[in-house]
C-alpha positions as CSV (number, residue, x, y, z in Angstrom):
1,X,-79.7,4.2,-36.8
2,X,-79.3,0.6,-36.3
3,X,-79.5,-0.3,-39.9
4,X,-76.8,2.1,-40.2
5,X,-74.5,0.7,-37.3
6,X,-75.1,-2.5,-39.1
7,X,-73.7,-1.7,-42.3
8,X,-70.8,0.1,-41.2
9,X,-70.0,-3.1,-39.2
10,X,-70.3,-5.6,-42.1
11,X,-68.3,-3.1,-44.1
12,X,-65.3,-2.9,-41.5
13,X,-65.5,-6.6,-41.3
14,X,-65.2,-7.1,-44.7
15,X,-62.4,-4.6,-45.2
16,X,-58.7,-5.3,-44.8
17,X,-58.5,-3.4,-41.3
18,X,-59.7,-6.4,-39.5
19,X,-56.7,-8.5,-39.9
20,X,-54.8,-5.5,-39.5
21,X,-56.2,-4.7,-36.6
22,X,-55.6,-8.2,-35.0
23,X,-52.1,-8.4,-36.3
24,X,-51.7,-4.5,-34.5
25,X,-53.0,-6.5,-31.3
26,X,-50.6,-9.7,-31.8
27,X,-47.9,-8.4,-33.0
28,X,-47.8,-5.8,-29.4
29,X,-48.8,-8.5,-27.3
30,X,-45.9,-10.8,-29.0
31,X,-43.2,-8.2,-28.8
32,X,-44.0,-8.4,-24.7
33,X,-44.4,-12.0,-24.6
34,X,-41.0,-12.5,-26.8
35,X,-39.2,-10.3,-24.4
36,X,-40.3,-11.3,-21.5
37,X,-40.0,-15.3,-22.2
38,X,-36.4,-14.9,-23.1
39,X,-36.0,-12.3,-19.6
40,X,-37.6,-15.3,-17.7
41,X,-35.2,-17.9,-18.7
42,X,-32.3,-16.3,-19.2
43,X,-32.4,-12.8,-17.5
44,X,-31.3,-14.3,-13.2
45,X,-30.5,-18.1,-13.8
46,X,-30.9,-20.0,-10.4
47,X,-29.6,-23.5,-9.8
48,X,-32.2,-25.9,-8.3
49,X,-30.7,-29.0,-8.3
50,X,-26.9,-29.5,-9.9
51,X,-25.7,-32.8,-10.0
52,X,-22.2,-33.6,-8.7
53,X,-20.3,-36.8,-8.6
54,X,-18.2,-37.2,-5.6
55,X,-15.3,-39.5,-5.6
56,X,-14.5,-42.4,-2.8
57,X,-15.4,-41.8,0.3
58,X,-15.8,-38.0,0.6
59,X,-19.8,-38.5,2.4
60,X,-17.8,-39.7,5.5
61,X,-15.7,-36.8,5.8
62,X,-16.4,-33.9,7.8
63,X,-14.6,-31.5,5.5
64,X,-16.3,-33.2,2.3
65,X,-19.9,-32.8,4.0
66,X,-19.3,-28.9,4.8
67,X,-17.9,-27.9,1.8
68,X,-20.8,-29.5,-0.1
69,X,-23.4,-27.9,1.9
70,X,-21.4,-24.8,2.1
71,X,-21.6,-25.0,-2.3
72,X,-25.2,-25.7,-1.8
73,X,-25.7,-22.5,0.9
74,X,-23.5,-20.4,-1.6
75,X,-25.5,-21.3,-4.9
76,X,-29.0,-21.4,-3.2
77,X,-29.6,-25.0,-4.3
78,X,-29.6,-28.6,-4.3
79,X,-26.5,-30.3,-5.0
80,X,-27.4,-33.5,-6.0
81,X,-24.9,-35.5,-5.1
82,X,-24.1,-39.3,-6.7
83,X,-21.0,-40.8,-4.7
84,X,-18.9,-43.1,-6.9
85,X,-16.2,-45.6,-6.3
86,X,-13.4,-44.1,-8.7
87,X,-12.9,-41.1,-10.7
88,X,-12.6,-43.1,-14.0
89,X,-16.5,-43.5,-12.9
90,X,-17.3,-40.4,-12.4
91,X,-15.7,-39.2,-15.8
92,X,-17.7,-41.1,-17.4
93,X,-20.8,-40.0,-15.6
94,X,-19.2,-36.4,-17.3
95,X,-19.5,-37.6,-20.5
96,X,-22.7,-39.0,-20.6
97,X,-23.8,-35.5,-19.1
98,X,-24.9,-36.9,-15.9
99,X,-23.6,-34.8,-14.0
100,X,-21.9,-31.2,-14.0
101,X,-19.1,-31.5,-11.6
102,X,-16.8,-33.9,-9.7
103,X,-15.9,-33.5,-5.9
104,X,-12.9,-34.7,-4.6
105,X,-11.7,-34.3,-1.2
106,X,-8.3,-35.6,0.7
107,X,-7.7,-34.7,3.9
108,X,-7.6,-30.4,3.6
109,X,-7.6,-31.0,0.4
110,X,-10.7,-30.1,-2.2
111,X,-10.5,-30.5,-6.3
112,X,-13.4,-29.7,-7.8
113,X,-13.6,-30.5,-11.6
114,X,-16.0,-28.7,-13.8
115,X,-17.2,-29.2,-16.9
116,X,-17.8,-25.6,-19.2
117,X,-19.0,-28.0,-22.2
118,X,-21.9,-29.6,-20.1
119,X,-23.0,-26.5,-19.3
120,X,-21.1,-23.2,-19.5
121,X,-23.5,-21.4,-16.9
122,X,-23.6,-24.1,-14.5
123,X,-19.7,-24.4,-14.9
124,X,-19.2,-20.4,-14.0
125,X,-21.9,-20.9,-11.3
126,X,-19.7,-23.5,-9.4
127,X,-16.2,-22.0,-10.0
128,X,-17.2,-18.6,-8.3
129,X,-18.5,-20.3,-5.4
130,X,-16.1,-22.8,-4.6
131,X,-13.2,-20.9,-3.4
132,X,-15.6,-18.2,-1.3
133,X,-16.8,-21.7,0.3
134,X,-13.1,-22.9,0.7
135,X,-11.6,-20.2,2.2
136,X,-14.8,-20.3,4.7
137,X,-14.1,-23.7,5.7
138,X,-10.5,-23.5,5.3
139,X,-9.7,-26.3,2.9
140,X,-6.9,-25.8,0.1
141,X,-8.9,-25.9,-3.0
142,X,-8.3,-26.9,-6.7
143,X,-10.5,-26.2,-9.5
144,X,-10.1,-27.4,-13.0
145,X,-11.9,-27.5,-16.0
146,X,-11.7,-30.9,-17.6
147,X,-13.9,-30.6,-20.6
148,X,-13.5,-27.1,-21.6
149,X,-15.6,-25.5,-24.4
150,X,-13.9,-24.8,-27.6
151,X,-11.6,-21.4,-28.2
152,X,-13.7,-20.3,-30.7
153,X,-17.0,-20.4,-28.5
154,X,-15.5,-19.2,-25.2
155,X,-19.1,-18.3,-23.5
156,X,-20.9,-21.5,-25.0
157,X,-23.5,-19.7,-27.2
158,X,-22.5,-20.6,-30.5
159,X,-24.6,-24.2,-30.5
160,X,-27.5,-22.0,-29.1
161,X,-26.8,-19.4,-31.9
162,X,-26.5,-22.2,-34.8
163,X,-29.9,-24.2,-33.4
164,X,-31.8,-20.4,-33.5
165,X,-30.8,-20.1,-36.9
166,X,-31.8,-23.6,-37.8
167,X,-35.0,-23.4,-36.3
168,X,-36.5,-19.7,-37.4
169,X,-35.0,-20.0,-41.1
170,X,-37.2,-23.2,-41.2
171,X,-40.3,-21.9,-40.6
172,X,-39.4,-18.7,-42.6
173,X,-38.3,-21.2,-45.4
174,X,-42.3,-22.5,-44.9
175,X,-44.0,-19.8,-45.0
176,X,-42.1,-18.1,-48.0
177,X,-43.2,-21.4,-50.0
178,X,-47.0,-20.8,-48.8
179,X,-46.8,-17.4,-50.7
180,X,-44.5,-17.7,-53.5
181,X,-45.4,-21.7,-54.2
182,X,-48.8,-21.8,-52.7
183,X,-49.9,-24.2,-55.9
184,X,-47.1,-26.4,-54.7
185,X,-49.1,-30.5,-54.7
186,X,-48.3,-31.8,-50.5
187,X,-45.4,-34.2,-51.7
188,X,-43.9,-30.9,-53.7
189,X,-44.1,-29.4,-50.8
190,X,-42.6,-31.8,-48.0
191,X,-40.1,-32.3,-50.4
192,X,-39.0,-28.8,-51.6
193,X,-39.2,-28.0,-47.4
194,X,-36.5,-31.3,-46.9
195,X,-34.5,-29.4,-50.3
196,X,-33.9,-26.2,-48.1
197,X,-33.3,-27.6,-44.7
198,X,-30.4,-29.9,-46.3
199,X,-28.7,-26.9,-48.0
200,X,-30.0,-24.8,-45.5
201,X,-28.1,-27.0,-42.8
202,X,-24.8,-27.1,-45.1
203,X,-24.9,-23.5,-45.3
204,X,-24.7,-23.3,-41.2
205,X,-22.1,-25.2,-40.9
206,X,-20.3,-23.8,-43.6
207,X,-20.3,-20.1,-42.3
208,X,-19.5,-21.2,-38.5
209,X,-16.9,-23.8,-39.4
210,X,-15.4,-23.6,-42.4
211,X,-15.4,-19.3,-42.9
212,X,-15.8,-17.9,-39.5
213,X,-13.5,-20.9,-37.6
214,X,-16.1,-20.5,-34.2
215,X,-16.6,-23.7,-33.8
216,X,-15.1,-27.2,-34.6
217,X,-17.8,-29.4,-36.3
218,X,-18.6,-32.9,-37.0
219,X,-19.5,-31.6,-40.5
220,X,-21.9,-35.0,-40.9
221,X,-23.4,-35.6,-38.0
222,X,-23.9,-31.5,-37.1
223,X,-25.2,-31.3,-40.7
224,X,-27.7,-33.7,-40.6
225,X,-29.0,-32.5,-36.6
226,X,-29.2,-28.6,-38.2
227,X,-31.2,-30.3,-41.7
228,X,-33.5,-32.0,-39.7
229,X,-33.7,-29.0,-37.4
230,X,-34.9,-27.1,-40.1
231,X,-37.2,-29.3,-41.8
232,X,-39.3,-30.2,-38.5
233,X,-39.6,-26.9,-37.9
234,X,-40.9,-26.3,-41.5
235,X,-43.5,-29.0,-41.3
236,X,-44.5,-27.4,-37.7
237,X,-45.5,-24.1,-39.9
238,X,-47.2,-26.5,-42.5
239,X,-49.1,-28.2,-40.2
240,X,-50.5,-24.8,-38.5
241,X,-51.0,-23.4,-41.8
242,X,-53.3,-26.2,-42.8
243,X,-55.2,-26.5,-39.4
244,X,-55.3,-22.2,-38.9
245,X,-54.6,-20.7,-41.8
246,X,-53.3,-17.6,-42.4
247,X,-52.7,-16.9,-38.9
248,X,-50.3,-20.1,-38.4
249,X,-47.4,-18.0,-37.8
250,X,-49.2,-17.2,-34.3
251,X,-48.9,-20.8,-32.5
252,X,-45.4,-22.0,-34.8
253,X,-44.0,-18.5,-33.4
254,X,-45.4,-19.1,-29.7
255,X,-44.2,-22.8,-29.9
256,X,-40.2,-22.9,-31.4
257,X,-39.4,-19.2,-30.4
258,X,-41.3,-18.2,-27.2
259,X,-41.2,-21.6,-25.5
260,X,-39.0,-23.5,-27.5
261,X,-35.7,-21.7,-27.6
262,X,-35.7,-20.6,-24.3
263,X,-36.3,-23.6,-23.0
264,X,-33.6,-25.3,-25.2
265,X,-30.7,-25.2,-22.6
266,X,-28.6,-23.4,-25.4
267,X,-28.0,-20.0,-23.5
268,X,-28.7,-21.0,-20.1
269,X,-28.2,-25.0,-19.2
270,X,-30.9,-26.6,-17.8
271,X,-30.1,-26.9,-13.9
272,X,-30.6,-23.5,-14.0
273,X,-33.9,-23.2,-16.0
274,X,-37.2,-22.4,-13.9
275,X,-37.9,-25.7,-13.5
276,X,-41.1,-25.9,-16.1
277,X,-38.8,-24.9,-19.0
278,X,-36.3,-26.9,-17.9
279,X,-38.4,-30.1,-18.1
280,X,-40.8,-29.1,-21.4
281,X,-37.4,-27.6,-23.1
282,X,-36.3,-31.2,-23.9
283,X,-39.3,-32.3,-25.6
284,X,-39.6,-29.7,-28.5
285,X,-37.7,-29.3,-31.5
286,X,-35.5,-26.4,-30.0
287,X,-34.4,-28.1,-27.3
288,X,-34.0,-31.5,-28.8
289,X,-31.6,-30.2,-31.3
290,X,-29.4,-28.0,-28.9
291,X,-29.3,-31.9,-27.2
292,X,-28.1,-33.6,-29.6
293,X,-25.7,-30.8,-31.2
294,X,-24.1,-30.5,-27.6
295,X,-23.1,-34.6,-27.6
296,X,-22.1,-34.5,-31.4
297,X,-19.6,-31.3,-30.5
298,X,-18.1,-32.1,-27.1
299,X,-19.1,-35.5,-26.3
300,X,-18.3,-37.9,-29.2
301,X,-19.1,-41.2,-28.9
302,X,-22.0,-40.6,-26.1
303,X,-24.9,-39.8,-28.4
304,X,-28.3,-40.7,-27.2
305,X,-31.2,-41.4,-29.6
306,X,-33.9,-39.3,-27.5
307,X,-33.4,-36.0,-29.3
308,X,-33.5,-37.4,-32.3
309,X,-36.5,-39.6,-31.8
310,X,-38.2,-36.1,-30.7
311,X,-37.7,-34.1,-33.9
312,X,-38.4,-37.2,-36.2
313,X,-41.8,-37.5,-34.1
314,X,-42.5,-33.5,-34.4
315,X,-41.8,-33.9,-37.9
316,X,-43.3,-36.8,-39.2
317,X,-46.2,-35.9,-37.0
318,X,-46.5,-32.6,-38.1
319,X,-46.2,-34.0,-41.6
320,X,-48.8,-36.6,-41.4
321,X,-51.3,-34.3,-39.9
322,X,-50.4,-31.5,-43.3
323,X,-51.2,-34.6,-45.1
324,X,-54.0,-35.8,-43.9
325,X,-56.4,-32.6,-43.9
326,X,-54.5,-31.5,-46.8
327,X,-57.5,-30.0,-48.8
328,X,-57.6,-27.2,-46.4
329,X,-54.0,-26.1,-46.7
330,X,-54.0,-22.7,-48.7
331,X,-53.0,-23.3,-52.2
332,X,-53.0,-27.0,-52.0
333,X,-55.7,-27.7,-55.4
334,X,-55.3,-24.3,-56.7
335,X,-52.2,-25.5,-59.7
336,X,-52.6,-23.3,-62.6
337,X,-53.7,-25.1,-65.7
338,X,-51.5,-25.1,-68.8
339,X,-52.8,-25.4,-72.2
340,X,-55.8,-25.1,-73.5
């Protein structure tokens, strides 16, 4: 009996229902995990701590003082106030994404100036509760919008949409060259990945800009963010492919779709993030590209090198570690011969 129960189990394990099995088991748990990650982010977003500039000398007031802890009661948060000497400062503070709003108060007087391209949700969050806050206090209040998002992109989602693309048709783009190209050499390789994420990025910007008329680009500078987009998260699937195999889809899935967009600030911004996505999002590729797409969109001129510094790190990274083991990548060695 046990002789038997042995070979029945060296039989199943050698059959193709093992990795079917596992795949039954990941591909169940995944579907939870995928829903769930994106309900978690996204589903009830909570402001912790929004920063607001506030103009003059509103902190001495006694109307400025209530009506910011009135917002702060209202949104169940931190207001995070930075009190600066002149509005041209606190604009600029804007621009550099610093901050999400600006406070003004004179006399019964409130303005409070939002800013839907910083952060759409945040922007929504403030505007609802200002006037209930107001009218509490009994201030005449003001609320403007002085970096509004484009017509085209009315709820802010099209740069979260755009990035999503970017990031899942790059892995795709990986793993269809490990099974139609798997005798690809490693340079082939890296280089037919960096062939697809440059058209692939074009072809983006193309069908949001220039046929569907969403969103306004910088075609260069949008281009080469949704390229390089693409290619890091290529390599990412090379490099789990060479270190795990046939099963690298599991952690490249895990890492750029369960953690990685939801955590990008694309759909919800980040003051409203749990606060562990809201820190991690801005270190992987997802987020890092919704970064530095946001500036290049609505915020010319401000650019910061950070996001780009993260995907060039993920990517050469990912790359250098795809080239140093190589040997073990599936397909990498296995070139047909021609001739005789």
């Amino acid at each position: 009996m046990d002789d038997r129960i042995r070979h029945h189990w060296a039989a199943f394990k050698e059959s193709p229902f093992v990795p079917a099995a596992v795949l039954v088991l990941i591909v169940s748990a995944g579907a939870g995990l995928f829903a769930g990650s994106y309900t978690y982010a996204m589903a009830d977003p909570t402001p912790h701590r929004v920063p607001v500039a506030v103009v003059g000398v509103t902190h001495e007031t006694v109307r400025g003082e209530a009506f910011a802890a009135g917002m702060e009661q209202a949104l169940d948060a931190s207001l995070d106030l930075t009190y600066q000497p002149s509005l041209q400062e606190a604009r600029r503070l804007v621009e550099e994404q610093r901050v999400f709003g600006i406070l003004e108060v004179h006399g019964s007087d409130v303005r409070l100036d939002v800013a839907g391209a910083a952060g759409a949700s945040v922007a929504q969050l403030l505007t609802e509760a200002a006037p209930q806050v107001a009218a509490r206090i009994g201030v005449r209040l003001t609320v403007r919008d002085i970096k509004p998002l484009q017509r085209g992109d009315p709820r802010g989602l099209a740069l979260f949409y755009i990035t999503l693309a970017a990031v899942v048709m790059g892995f795709i783009g990986a793993v269809q060259l490990s099974v139609h190209a798997s005798a690809l050499s490693p340079w082939e390789r890296i280089a037919a990945t960096a062939a697809y994420a440059g058209l692939g990025g074009l072809s983006i910007v193309a069908a949001v800009d220039w046929v569907l008329g969403a969103l306004d680009l910088p075609v260069p500078e949008s281009w080469f963010i949704l390229a390089l987009t693409m290619f890091t998260s290529g390599m990412v699937f090379t490099m789990f492919n060479t270190l795990v195999g046939r099963w690298a889809m599991v952690p490249t899935w895990g890492l750029m779709v369960l953690l990685g967009n939801p955590s990008s600030g694309g759909a919800v911004s980040w003051p409203l993030l749990p606060s562990p996505l809201g820190t991690i999002g801005r270190w992987l590729p997802p987020g890092a590209s919704v970064n530095a797409q946001h500036t290049a969109v609505y915020f010319s001129g401000h650019q910061r090198l950070t996001p780009f510094l993260v995907l060039a790190i993920w990517a050469l990274g990912s790359m250098a570690v795809f080239l140093r083991y190589r040997e073990r990548h599936p397909g990498v060695g296995r070139r047909p011969r021609t001739g005789s």
